[in-house]
C-alpha positions in Angstrom: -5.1 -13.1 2.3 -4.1 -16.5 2.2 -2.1 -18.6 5.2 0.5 -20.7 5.6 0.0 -22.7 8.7 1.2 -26.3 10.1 0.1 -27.7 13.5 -3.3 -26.9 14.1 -2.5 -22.8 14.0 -5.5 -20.3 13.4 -5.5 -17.7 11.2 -6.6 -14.2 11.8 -6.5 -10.8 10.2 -6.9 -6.8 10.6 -8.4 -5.1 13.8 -10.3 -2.4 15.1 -9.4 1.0 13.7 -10.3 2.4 16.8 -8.3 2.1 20.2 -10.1 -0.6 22.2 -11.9 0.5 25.6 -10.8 -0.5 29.2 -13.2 -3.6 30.6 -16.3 -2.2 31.1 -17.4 -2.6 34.8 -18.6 -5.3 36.2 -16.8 -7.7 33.4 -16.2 -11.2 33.5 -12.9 -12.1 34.1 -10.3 -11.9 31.7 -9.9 -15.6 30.8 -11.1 -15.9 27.5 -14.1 -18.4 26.8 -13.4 -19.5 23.4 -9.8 -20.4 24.3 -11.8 -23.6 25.8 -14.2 -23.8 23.2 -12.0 -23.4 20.5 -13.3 -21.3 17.2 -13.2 -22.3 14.2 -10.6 -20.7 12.2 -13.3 -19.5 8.9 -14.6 -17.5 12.6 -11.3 -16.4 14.2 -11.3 -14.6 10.1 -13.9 -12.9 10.6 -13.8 -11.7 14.0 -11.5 -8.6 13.3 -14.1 -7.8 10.5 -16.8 -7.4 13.3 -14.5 -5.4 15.4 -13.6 -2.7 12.8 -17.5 -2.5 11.9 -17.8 -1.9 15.6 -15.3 0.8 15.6 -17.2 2.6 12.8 -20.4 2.8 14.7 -18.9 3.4 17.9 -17.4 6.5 16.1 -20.9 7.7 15.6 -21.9 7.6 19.0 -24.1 4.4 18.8 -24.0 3.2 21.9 -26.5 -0.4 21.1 -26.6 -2.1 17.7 -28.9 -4.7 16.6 -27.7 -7.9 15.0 -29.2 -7.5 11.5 -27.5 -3.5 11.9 -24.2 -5.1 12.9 -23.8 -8.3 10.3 -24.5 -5.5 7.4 -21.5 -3.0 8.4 -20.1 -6.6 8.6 -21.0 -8.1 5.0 -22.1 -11.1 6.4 -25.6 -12.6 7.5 -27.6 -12.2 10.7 -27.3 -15.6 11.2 -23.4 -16.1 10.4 -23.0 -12.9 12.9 -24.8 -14.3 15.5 -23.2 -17.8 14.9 -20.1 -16.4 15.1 -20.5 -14.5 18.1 -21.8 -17.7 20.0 -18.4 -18.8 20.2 -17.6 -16.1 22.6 -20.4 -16.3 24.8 -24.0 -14.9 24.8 -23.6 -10.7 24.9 -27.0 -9.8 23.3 -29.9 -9.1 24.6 -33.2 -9.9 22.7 -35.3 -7.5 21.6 -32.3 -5.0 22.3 -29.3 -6.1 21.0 -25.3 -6.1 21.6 -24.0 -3.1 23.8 -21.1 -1.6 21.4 -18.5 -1.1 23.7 -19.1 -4.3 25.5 -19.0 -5.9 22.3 -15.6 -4.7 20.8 -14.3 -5.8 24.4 -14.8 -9.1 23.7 -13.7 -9.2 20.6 -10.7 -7.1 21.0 -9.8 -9.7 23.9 -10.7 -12.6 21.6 -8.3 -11.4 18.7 -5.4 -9.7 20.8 -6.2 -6.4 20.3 -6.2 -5.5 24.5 -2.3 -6.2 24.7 0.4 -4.3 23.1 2.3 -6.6 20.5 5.7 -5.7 19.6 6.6 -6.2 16.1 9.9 -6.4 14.3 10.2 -5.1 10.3 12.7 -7.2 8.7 13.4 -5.7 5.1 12.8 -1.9 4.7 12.4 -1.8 0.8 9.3 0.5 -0.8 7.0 -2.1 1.0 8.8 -2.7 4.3 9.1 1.2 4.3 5.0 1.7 3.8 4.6 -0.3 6.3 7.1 1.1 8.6 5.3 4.6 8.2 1.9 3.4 8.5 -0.3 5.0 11.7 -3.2 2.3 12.2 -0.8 -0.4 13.8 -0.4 1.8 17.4 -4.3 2.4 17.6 -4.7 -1.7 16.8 -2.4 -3.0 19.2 0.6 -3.2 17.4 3.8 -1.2 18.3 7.0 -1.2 15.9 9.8 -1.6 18.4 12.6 -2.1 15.5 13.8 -2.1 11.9 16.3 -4.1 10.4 18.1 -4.0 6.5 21.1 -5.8 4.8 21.1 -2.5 2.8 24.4 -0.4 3.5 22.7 2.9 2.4 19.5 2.4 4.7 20.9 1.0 7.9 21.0 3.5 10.2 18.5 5.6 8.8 15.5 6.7 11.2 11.8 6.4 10.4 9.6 7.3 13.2 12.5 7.7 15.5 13.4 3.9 15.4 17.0 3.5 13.4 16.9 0.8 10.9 19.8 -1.8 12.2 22.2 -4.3 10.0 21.0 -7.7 9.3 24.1 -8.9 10.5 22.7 -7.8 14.3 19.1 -9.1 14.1 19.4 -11.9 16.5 20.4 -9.0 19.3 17.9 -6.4 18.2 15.0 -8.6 18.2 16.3 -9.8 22.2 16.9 -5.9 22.7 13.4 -4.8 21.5 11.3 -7.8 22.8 9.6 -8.1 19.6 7.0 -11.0 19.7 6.0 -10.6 16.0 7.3 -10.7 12.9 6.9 -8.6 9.9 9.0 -10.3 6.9 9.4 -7.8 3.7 12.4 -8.9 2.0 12.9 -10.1 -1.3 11.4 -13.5 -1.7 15.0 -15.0 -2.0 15.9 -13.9 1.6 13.1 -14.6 3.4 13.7 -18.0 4.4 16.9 -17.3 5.8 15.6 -14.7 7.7 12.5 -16.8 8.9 14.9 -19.6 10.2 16.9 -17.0 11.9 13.8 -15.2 13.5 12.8 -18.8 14.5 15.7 -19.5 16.0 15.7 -16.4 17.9 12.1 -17.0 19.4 9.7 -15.5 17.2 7.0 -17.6 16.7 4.6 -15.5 14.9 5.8 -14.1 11.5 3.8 -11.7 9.0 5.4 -13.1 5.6 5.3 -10.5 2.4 7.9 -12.1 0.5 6.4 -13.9 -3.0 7.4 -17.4 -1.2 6.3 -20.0 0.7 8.3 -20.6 4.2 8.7 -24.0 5.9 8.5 -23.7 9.6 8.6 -25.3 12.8 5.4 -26.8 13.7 5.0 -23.7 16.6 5.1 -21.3 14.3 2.2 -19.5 12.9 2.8 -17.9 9.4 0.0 -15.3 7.7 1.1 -14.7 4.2 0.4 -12.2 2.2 0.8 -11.8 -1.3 -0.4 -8.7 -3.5 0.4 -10.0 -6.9 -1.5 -13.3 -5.9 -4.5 -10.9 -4.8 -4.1 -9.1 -7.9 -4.6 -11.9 -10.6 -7.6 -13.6 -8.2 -9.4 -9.7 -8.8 -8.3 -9.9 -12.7 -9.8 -13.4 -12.7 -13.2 -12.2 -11.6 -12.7 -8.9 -13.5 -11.8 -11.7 -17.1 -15.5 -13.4 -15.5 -17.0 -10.0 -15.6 -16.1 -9.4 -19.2 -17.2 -12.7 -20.5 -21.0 -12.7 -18.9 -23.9 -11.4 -20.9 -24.2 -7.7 -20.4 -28.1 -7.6 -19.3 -27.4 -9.0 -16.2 -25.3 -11.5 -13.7 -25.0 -12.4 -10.6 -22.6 -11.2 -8.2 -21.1 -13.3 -4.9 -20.6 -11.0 -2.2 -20.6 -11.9 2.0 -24.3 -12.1 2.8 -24.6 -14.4 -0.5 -25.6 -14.4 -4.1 -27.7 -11.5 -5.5 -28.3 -10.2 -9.2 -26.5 -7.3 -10.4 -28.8 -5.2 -13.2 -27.0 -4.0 -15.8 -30.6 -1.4 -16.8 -30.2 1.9 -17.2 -30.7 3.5 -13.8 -33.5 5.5 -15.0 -35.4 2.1 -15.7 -34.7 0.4 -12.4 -37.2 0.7 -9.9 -36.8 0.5 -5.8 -38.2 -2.2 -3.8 -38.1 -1.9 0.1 
């Protein structure tokens, strides 16, 4: 997912898919380290990578995880993991390792995940609509608090018990609903208008799915997603694929180069 940013803004991503725990006790207080520290933003990326992987083994009822255990559910190296986690403070223990719960504390504090975000939907097309119905935002920290459409035949429909409202009105639904997020799925022709207008109406975070780039205020932080860009970078590898020699290649993948055998499995042989 690429992002559009101006101003010395961070990007970030996806969360836990698991509803973050209450402060263990005996916590540190809530002020967050790396807010002094500052991470670096390749870090703040990854961060909601680690979280999700923590969720997963949480869900197993591992209660300690080692970080070699923790940087494969990750994709990424021991040493990146541990790197990475340095910029929130020291929560290992050698010899032991991180203490799960503890863990996805931190990082849900880091990332945002501990406070409930309200987001506003502006454009309820196929996409807008997918997104609209989707479950995992609640459990991640996200709640939908409104919908809004220029459509005539979908304003004032209801999904999830939230009506979809007129364009016309969005400068009083997003002061009704105290959204603090933006979700942008118009076409890509609209969305600037409706960026400027979200702007002006406070929102300083926007989640942009419209096939264009916005200009902002310097304030506002703009992720940008765009599925037919992700599409052609996955044909571009898939075109790379096609072109190598078929007895072998190697493949990039988080924790670094390795080969990939094309053999027959029969032939290949296991080395721990």
């Amino acid at each position: 997912m690429a992002s559009q940013t101006r101003a010395g803004t961070l990007p970030g991503s996806g969360v836990a898919a698991a509803v973050l725990p209450a402060a263990p006790l005996g916590s540190p207080p809530a002020a967050s380290p790396a807010a002094a520290k500052g991470i670096p933003a390749a870090t703040v990326a990854r961060l909601p990578v680690y979280l999700r992987a923590l969720a997963g083994v949480a869900a197993r009822g591992v209660d300690t995880i080692s970080s070699g255990a923790l940087a494969e559910a990750a994709g990424v190296s021991s040493a990146q993991l541990r790197k990475d986690l340095s910029y929130l403070g020291s929560y290992g223990t050698r010899g032991v390792g991180y203490d799960v719960e503890y863990l996805r504390f931190q990082i849900g504090r880091e990332v945002g995940s501990a406070h409930d975000w309200p987001v506003i939907i502006v454009g309820l097309g196929n996409l807008g609509t997918a997104l609209a119905n989707y479950s995992g935002f609640s459990s991640r920290g996200f709640r939908v608090v409104a919908l809004v459409d220029s459509a005539p035949e979908l304003v004032g429909r209801q999904i999830h018990g939230l009506t979809i409202g007129d364009i016309a009105d969005l400068e009083r639904l997003v002061a009704d609903s105290g959204a603090a997020i933006a979700v942008i799925a118009t076409p890509a022709e609209a969305a600037q208008a409706v960026a400027d207008r979200l702007v002006e109406c406070g929102i300083t975070s926007i989640l942009n799915f419209a096939p264009v780039v916005l200009t902002v205020d310097g304030a506002v932080t703009v992720r940008k997603v765009d599925l037919g860009q992700e599409l052609q970078i996955l044909a571009y590898h898939e075109q790379r694929k096609a072109d190598e020699p078929a007895a072998g290649r190697i493949g990039i993948g988080p924790a670094g180069p390795r080969r990939i055998d094309r053999e027959p499995a029969s032939n290949r042989r296991i080395v721990s």
